[in-house]
C-alpha positions as CSV (number, residue, x, y, z in Angstrom):
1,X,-9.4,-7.3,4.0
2,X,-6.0,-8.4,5.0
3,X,-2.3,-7.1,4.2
4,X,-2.1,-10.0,2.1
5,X,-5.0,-9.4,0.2
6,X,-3.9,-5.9,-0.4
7,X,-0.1,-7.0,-1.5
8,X,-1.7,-9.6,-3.9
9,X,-4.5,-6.7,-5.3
10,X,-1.4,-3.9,-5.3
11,X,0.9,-6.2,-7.1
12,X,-1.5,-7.5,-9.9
13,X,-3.0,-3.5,-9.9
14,X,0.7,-1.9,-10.6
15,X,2.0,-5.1,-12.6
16,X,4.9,-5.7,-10.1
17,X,7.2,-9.0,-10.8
18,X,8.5,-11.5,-8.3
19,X,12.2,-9.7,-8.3
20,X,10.9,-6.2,-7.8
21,X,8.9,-7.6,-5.0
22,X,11.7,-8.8,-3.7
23,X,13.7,-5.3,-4.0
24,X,11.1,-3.1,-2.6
25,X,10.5,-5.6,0.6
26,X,15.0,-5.1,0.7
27,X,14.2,-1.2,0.5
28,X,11.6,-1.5,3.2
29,X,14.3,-2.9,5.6
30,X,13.2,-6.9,5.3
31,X,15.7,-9.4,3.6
32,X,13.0,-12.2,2.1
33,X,13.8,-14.5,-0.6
34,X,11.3,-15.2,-3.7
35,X,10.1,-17.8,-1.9
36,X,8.8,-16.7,1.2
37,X,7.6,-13.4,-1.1
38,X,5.5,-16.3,-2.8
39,X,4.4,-17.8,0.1
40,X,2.5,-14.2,1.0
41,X,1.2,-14.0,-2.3
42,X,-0.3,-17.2,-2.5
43,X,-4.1,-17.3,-2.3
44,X,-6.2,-17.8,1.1
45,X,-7.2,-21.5,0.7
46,X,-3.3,-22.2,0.2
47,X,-0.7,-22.8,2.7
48,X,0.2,-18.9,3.2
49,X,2.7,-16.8,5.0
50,X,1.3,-14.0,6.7
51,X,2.1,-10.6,5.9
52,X,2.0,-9.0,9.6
53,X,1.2,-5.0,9.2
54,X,4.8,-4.1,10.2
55,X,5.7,-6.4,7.3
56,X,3.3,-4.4,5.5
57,X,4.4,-1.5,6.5
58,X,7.8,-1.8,5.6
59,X,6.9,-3.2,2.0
60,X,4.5,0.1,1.1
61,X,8.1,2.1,2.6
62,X,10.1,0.5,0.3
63,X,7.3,0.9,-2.7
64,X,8.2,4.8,-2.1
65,X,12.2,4.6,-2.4
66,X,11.7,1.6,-5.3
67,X,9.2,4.6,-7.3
68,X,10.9,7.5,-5.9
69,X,14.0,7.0,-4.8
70,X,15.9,7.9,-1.4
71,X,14.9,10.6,0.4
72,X,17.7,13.0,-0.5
73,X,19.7,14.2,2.9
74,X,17.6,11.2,4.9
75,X,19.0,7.9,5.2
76,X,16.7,5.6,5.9
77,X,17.3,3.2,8.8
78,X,15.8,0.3,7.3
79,X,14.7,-0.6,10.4
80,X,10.6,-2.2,11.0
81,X,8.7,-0.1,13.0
82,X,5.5,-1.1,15.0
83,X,2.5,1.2,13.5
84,X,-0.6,2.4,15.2
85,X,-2.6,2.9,11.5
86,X,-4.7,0.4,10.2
87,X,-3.6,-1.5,7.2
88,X,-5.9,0.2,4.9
89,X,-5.1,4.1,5.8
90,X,-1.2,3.0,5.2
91,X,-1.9,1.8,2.0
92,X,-4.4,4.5,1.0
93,X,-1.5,7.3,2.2
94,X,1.7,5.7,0.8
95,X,0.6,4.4,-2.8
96,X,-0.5,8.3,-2.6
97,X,3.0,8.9,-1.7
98,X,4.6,6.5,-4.2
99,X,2.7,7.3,-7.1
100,X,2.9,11.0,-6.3
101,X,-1.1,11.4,-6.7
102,X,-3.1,14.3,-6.0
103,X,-6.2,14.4,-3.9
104,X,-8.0,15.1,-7.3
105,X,-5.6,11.6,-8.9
106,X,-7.2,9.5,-5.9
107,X,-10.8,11.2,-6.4
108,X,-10.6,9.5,-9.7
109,X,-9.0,6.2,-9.1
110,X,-12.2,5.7,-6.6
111,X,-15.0,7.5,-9.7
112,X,-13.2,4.6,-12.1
113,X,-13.9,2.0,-9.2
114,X,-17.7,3.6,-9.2
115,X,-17.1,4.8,-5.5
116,X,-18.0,8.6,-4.4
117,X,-16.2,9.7,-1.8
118,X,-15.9,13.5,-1.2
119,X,-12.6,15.2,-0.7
120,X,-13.1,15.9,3.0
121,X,-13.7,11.8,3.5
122,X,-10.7,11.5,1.8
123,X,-8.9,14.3,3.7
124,X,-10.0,12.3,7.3
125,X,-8.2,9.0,6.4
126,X,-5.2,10.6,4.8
127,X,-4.2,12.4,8.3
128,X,-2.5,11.5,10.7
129,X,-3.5,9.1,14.0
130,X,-4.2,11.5,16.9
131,X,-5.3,14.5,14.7
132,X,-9.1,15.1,15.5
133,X,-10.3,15.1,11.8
134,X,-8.5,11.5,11.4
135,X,-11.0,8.9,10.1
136,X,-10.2,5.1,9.9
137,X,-10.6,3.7,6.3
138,X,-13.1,0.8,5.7
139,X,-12.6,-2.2,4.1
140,X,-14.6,-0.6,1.0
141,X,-12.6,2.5,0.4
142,X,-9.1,0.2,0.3
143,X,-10.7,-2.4,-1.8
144,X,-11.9,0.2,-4.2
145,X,-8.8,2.1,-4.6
146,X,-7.2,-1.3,-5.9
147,X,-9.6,-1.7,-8.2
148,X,-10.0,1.7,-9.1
149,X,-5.5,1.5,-9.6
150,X,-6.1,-1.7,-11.4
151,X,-8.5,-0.1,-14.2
152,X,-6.1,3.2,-14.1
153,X,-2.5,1.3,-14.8
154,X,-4.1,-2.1,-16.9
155,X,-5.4,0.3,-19.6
């Protein structure tokens, strides 16, 4: 699955408009107008901008401060950083972090998807690169929890 995939699955899952797009991509430390925001959105077969996974990156950082606000005594330098995660762990740990879910929230986001995935599994994805429990996430798990957020927040 690719980052745009996943920005075109997150978007229609949480219901996000062009101009919030927009803001949270700002938040993230990337200046992009509607258009190009567009461009990423559009579908495969279509003339399409990439989303590169700093791109990405810096979109699910500014989803936190759009749904959370600023870190308070932080300020954030806006600035893209180059990431060592795959796309999918990022997403899976951020929209954690954005949403403030629980392990038990994200247990049943994937049950509503029809996915079982035990708490350790979920535990090995959600830690950190290096850590000797860390697990890459699949292209199943990531495509689940969309779905899963999409039958969650379209109810």
């Amino acid at each position: 699955m690719t980052t745009n995939d996943m920005l075109i699955r997150l978007r229609y899952a949480l219901d996000i408009k062009n101009a919030e797009m927009v803001e949270i991509f700002k938040l993230g430390g990337i200046e992009l107008t509607t258009k190009e925001v567009l461009a990423m959105l559009k579908k495969e077969e279509e003339e399409q901008l990439e989303c590169s996974l700093p791109t990405f990156n810096a979109f699910l950082n500014g989803f936190i401060i759009f749904k959370r606000g600023p870190r308070e005594g932080k300020a954030d330098s806006g600035s893209v950083v180059e990431v060592e995660e795959s796309a999918n762990n990022l997403l899976l740990k951020k929209v954690k972090i954005a949403l403030s879910l629980t392990s038990e929230d994200m247990l049943d986001i994937m049950e509503e998807a029809r996915v079982s995935i035990t708490k350790g599994e979920l535990g090995a994805v959600l830690r950190k690169v290096g850590h000797r429990n860390y697990k890459e996430c699949g292209d199943r798990y990531a495509r689940n929890f969309l779905k899963g957020l999409t039958y969650k927040y379209k109810e």
